[in-house]
ChimeraX commands (.cxc) that place a marker at each C-alpha (Angstrom):
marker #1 position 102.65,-64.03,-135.32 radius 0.5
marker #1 position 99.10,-63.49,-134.26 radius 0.5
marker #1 position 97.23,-60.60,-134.52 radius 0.5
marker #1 position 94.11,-59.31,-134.09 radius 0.5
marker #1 position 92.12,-56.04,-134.60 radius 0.5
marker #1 position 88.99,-54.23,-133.91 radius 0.5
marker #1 position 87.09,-50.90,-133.23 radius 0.5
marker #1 position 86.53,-50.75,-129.68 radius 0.5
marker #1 position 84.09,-48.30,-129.73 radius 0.5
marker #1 position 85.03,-46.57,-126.44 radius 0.5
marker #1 position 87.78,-48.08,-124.47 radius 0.5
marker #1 position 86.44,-47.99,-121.66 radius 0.5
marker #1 position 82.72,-48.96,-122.31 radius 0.5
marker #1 position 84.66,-52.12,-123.62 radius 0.5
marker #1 position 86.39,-52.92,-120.66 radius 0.5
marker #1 position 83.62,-52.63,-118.20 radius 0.5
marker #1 position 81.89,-55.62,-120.63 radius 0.5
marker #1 position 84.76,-57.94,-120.29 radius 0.5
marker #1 position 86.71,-57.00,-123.76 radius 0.5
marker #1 position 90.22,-57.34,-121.80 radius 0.5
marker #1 position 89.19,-60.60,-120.20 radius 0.5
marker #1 position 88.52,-62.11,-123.61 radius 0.5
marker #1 position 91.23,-60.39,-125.60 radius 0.5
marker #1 position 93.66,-62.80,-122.85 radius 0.5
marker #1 position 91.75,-65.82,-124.23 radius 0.5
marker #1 position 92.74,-65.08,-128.22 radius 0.5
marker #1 position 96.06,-65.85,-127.44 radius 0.5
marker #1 position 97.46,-63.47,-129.55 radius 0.5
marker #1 position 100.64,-61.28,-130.23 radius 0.5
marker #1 position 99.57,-58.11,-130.88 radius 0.5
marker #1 position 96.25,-56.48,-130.72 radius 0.5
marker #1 position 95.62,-53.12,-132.52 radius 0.5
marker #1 position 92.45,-51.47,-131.54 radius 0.5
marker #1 position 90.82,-48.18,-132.88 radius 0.5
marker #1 position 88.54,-45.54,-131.72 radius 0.5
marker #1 position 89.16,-45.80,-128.19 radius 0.5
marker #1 position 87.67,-42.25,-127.27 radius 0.5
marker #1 position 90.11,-41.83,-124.42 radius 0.5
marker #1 position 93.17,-39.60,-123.15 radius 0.5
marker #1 position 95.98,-41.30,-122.42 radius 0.5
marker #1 position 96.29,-40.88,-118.62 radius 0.5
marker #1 position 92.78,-42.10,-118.29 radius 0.5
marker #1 position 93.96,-45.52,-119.35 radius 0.5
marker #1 position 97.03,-45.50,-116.90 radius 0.5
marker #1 position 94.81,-48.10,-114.82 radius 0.5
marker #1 position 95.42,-52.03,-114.35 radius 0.5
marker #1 position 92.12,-52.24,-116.09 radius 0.5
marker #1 position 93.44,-51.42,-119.29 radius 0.5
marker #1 position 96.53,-53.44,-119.33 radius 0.5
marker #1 position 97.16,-56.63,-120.39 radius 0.5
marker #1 position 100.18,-59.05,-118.31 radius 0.5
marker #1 position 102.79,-59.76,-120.02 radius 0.5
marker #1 position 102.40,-57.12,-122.49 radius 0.5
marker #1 position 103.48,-54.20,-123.17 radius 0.5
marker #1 position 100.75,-51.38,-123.99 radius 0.5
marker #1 position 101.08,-48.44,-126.56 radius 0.5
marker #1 position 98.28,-45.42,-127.09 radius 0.5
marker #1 position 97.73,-42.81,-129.38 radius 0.5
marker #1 position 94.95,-40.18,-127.92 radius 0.5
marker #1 position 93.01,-37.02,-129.94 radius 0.5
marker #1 position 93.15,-33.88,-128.47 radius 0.5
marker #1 position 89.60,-33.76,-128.47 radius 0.5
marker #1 position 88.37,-35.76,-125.09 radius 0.5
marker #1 position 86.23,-38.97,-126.04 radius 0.5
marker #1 position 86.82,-39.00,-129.56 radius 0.5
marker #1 position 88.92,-41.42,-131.78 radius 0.5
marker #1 position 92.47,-43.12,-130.68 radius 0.5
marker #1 position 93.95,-45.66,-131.21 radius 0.5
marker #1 position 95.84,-48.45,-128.85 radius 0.5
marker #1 position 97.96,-51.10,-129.59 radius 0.5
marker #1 position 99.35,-53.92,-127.42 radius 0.5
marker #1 position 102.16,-56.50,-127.67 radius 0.5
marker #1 position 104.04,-59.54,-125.83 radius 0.5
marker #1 position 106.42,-58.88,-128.33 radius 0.5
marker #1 position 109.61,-56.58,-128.40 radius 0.5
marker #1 position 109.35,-53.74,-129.74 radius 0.5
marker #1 position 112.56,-51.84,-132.13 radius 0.5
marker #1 position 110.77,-48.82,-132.65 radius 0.5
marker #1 position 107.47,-46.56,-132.20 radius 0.5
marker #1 position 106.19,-44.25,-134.36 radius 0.5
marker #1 position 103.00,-41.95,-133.49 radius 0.5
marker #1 position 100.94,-40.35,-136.26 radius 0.5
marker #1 position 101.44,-39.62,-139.86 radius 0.5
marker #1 position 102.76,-35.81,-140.08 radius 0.5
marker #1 position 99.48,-34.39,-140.80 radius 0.5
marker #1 position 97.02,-32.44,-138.46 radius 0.5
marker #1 position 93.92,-34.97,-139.58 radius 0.5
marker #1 position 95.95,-37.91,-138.68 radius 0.5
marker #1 position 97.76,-36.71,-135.66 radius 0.5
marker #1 position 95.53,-34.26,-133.75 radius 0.5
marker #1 position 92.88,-36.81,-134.16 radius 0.5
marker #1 position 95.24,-39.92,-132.60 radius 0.5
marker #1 position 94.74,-42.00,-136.14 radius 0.5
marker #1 position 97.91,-44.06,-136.47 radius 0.5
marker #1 position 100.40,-45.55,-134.52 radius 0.5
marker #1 position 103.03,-48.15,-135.00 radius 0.5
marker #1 position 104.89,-50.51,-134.06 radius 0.5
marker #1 position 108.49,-52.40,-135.59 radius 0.5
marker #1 position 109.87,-55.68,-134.38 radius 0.5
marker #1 position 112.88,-57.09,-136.07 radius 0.5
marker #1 position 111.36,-58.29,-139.53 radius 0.5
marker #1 position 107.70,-56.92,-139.77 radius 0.5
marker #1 position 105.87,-53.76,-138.40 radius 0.5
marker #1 position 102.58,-53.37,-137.38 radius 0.5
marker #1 position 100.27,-50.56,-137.36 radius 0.5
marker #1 position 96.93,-49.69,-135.87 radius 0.5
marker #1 position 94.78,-46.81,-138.02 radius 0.5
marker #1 position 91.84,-45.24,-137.38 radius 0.5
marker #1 position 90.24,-44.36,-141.02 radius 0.5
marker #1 position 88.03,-41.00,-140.67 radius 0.5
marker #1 position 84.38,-41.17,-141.41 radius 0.5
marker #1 position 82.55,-38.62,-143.45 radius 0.5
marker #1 position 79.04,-40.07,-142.80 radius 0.5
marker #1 position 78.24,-37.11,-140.29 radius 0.5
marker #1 position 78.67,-34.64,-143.22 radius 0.5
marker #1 position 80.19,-32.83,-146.29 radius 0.5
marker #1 position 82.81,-30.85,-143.93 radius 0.5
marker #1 position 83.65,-34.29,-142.96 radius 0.5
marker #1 position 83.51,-35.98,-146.20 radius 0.5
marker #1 position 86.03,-33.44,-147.55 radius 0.5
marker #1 position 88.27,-34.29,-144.61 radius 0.5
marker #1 position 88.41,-37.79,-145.05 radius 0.5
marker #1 position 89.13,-37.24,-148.68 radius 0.5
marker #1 position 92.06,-35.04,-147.73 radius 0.5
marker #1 position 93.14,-37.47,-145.48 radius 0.5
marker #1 position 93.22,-40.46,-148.08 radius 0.5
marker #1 position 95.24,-38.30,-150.30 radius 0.5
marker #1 position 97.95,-37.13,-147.77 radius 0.5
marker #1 position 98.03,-41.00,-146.80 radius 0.5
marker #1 position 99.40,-41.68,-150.16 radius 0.5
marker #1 position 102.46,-40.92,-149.35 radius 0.5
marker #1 position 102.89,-43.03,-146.28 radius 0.5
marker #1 position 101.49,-46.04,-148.29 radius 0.5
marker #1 position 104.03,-46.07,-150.87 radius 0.5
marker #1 position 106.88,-45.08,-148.37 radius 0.5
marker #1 position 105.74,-48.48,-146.99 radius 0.5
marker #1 position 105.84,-50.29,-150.02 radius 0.5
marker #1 position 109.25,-48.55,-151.22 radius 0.5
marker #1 position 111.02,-49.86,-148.10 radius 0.5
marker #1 position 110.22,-53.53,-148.90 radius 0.5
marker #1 position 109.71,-54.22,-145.43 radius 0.5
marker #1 position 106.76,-56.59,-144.42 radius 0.5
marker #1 position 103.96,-54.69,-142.88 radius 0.5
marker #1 position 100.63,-55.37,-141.28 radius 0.5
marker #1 position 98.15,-52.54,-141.77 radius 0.5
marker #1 position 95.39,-52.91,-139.62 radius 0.5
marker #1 position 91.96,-51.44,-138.24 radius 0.5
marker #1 position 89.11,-49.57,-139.34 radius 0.5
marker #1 position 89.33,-48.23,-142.95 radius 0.5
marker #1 position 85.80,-46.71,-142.46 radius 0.5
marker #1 position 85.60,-48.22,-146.53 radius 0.5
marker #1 position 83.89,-50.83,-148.28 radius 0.5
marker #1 position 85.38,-51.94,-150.89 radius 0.5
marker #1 position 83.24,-54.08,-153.70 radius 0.5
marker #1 position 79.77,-55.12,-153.49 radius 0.5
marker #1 position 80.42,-58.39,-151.74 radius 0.5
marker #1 position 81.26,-56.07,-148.26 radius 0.5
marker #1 position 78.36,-54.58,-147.55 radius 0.5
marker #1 position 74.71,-56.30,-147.60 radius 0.5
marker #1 position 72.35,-53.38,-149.08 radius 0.5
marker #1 position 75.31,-52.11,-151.68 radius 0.5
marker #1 position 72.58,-50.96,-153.91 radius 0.5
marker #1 position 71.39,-48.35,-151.78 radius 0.5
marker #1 position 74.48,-47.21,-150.21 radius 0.5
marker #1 position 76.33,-45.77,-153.67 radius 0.5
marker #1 position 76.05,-42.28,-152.82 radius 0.5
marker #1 position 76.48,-43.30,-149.04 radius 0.5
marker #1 position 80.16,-42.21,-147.48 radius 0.5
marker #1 position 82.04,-45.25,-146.96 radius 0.5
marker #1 position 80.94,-46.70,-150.13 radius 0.5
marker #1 position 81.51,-43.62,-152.54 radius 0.5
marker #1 position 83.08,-44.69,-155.97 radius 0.5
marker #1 position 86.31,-41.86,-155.16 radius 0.5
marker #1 position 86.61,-43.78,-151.63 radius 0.5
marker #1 position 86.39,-47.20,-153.59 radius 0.5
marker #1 position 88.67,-46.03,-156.39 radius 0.5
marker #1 position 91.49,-45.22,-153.65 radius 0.5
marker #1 position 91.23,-48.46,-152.74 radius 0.5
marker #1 position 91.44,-49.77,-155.77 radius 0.5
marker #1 position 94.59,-48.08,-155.92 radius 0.5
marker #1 position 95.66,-49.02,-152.36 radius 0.5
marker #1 position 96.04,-52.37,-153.97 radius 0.5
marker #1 position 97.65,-51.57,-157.01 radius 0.5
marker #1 position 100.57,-50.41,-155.09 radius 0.5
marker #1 position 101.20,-53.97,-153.98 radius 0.5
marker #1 position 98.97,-54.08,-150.36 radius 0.5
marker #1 position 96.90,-57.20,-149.89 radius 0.5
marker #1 position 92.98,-57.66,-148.24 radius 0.5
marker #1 position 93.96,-60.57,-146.48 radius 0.5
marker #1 position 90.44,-61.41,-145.47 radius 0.5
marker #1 position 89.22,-61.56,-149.13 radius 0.5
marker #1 position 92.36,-63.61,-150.29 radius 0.5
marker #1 position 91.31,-66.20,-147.73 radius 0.5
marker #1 position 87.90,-66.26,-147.94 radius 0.5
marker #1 position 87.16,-64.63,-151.62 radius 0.5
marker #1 position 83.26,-65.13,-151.75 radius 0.5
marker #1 position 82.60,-64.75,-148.00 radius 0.5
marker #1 position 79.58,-62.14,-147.24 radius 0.5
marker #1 position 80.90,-61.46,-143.76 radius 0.5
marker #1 position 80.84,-57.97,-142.23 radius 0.5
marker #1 position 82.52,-55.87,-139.06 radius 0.5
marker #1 position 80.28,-52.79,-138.54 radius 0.5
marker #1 position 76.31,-53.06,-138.05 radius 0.5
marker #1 position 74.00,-49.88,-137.43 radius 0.5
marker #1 position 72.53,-49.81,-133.95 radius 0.5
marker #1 position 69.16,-49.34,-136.11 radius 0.5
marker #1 position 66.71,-52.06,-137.44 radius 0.5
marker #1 position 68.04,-55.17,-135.73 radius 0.5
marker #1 position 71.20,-54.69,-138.08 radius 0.5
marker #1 position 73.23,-56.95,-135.82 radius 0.5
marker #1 position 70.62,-59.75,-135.42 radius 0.5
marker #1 position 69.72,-59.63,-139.64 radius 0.5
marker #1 position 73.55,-59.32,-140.31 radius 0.5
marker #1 position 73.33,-55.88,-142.48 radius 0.5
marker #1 position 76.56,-54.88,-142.12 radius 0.5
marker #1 position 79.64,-53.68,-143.69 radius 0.5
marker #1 position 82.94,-54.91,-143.89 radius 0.5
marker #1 position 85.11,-51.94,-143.14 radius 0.5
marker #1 position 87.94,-53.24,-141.21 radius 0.5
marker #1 position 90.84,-54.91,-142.86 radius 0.5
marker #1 position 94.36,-56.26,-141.71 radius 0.5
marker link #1:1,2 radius 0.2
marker link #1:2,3 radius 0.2
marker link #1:3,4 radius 0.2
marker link #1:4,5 radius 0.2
marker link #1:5,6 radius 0.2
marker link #1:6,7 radius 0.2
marker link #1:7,8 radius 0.2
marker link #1:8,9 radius 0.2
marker link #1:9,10 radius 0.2
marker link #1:10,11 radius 0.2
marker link #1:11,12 radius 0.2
marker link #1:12,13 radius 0.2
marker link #1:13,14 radius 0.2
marker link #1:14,15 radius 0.2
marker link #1:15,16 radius 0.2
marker link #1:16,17 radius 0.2
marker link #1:17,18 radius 0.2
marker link #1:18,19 radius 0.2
marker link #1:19,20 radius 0.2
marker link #1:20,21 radius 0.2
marker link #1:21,22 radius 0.2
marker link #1:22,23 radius 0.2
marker link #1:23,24 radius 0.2
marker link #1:24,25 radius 0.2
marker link #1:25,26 radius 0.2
marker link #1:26,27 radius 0.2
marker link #1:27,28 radius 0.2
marker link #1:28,29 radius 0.2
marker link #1:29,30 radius 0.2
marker link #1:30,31 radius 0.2
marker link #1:31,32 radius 0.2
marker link #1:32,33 radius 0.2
marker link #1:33,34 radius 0.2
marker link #1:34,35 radius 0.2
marker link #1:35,36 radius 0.2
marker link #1:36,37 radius 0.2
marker link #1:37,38 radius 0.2
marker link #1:38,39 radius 0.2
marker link #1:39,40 radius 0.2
marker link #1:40,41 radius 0.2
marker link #1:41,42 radius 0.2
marker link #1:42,43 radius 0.2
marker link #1:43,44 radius 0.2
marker link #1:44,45 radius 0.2
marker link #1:45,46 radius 0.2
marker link #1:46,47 radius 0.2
marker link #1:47,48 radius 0.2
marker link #1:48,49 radius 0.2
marker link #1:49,50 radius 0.2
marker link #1:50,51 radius 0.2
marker link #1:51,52 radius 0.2
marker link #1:52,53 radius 0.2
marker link #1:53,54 radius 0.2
marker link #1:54,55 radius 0.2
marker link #1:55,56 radius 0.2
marker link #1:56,57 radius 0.2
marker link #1:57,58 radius 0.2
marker link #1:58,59 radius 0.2
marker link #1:59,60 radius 0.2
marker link #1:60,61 radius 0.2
marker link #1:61,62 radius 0.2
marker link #1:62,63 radius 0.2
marker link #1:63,64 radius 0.2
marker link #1:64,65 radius 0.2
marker link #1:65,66 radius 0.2
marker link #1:66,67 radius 0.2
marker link #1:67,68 radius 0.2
marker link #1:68,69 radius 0.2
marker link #1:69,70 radius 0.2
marker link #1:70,71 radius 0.2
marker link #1:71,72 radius 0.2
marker link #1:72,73 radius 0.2
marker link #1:73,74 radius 0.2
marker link #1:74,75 radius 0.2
marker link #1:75,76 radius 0.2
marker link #1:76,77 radius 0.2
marker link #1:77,78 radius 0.2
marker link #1:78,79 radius 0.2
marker link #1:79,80 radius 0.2
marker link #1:80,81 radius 0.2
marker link #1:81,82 radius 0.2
marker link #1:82,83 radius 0.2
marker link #1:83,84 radius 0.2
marker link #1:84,85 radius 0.2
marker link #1:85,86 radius 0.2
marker link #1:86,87 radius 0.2
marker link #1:87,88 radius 0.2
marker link #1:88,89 radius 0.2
marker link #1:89,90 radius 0.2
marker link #1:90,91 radius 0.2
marker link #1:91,92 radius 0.2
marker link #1:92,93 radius 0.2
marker link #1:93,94 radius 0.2
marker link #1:94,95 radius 0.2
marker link #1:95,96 radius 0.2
marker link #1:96,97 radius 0.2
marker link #1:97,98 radius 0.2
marker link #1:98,99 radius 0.2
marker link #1:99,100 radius 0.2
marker link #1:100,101 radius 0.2
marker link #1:101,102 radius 0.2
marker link #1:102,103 radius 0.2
marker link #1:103,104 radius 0.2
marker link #1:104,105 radius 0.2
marker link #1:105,106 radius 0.2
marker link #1:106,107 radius 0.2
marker link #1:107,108 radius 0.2
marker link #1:108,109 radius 0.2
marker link #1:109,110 radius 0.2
marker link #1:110,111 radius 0.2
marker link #1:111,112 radius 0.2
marker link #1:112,113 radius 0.2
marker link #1:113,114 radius 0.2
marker link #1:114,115 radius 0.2
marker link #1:115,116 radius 0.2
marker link #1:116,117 radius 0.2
marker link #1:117,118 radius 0.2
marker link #1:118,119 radius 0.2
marker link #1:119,120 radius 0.2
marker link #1:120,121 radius 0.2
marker link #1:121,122 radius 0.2
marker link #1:122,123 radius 0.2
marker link #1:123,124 radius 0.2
marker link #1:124,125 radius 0.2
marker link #1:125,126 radius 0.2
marker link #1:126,127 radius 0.2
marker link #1:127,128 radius 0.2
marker link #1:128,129 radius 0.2
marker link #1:129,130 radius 0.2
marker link #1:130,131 radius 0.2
marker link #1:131,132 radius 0.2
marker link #1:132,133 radius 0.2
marker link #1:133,134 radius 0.2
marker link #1:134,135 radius 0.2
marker link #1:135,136 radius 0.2
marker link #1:136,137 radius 0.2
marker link #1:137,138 radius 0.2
marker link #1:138,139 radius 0.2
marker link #1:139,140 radius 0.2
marker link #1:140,141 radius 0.2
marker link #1:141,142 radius 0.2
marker link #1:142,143 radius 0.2
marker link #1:143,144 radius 0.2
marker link #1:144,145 radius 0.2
marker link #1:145,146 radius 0.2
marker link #1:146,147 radius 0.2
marker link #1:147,148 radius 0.2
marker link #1:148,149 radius 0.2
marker link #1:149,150 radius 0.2
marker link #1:150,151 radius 0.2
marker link #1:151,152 radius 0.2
marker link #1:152,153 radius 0.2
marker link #1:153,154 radius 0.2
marker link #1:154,155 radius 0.2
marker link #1:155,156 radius 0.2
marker link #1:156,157 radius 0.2
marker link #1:157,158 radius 0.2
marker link #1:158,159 radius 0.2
marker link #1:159,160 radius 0.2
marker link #1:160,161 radius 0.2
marker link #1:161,162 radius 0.2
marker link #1:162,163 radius 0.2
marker link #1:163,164 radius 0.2
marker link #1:164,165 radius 0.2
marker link #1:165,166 radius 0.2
marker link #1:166,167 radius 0.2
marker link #1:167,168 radius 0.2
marker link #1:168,169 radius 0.2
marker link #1:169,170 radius 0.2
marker link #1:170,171 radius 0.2
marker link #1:171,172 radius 0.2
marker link #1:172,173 radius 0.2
marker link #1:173,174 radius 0.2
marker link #1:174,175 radius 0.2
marker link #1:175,176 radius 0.2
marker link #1:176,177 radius 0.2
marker link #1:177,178 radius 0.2
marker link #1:178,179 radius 0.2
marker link #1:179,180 radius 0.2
marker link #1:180,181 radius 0.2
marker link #1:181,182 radius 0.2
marker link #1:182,183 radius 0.2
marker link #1:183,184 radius 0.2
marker link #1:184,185 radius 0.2
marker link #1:185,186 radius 0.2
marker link #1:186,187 radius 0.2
marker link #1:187,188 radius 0.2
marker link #1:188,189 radius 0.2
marker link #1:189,190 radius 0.2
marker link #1:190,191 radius 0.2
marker link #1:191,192 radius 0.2
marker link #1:192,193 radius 0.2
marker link #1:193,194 radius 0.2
marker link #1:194,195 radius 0.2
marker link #1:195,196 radius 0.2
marker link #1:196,197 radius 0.2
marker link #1:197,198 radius 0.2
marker link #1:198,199 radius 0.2
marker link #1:199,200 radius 0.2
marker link #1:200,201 radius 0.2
marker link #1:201,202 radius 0.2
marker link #1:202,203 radius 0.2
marker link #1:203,204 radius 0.2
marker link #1:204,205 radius 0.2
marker link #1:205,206 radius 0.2
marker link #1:206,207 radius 0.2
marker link #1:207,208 radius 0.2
marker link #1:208,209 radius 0.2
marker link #1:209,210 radius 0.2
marker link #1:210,211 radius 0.2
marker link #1:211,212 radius 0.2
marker link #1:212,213 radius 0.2
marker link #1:213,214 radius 0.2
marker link #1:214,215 radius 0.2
marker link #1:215,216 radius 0.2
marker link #1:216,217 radius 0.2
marker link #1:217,218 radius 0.2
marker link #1:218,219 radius 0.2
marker link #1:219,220 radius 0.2
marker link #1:220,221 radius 0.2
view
């Protein structure tokens, strides 16, 4: 099985730069993509469909604001929408996806960067998450969790780690969860493959981030 995930940013911004066009290329079997920051029945177009697969979304009820999408040439046993908590689900954080041995799920991470209100929301969410995580492991099912964790995790995932340790998305209580994200048995797959890879998935728009490759790594499967 091949999958593939990313923050889109905007749905629609992506689209009208060619994202579907070289999603078809990747070949793959299911794509899971986050912050889409569009209602549902704006993305009834052809333009945000793929052939030959079928197409799954998860909207806020705030217009232009998080989401989360997930598409699949594979079928599909059961859907589940959101995680039973107003954060999650009036925000459109999680959705997922079960095929006959594996599921698959697409999540959308809150950021607290904006703000202590926020901060306090995202730690709310990570603890009401809990539950789901080791309902996961407890069924012994396999499971792909994937998107953006809005976390980095050690030192190694972010380039200036020094100066981001009171930054949100690098807090110690955000790393610690992680830390215990992993006890319970889940796996960084990127890090198992490529343990002393400095390779990130999020760059500020500021400073040439992009082009001097200051990033984070935020996004896991």
């Amino acid at each position: 099985m091949r999958i593939l995930t990313l923050n889109a940013n905007g749905i629609r911004s992506a689209q009208s730069k060619g994202f579907f066009e070289w999603v078809k290329k990747q070949d793959m079997d299911v794509i899971c993509v986050q912050e889409t920051k569009a209602q549902t029945h704006q993305l009834d177009s052809e333009n945000f469909k793929l052939a030959g697969y079928q197409s799954y979304f998860f909207d806020a009820e705030k217009k232009g604001y998080s989401g989360v999408a997930l598409y699949t040439r594979l079928p599909v046993k059961q859907l589940e929408k959101g995680l039973g908590f107003d954060i999650a689900d009036k925000e459109g954080r999680y959705l997922q996806v079960d095929f006959d041995e594996v599921s698959v799920a697409s999540l959308y991470l809150p950021s607290g960067s904006s703000g202590p209100e926020k901060q306090a929301n995202k730690f709310i969410f990570l603890e009401k998450f809990k539950k789901k995580l080791k309902e996961i492991i407890a069924s012994k099912r396999s499971f792909i969790l994937c998107g953006d964790w809005n976390i980095a995790h050690k030192e190694i995932d972010l380039k200036n780690w020094r100066a981001n340790q009171k930054n949100s998305g690098f807090l110690p209580e955000e790393r610690a969860w992680l830390d215990e994200v992993f006890a319970l048995g889940f796996v960084d797959s990127f890090r198992v493959l490529n343990p002393n890879a400095s390779e990130y998935t999020w760059w500020s728009a500021r400073g040439q981030a992009r082009a001097k490759n200051v990033g984070w790594r935020i996004d896991y499967q």
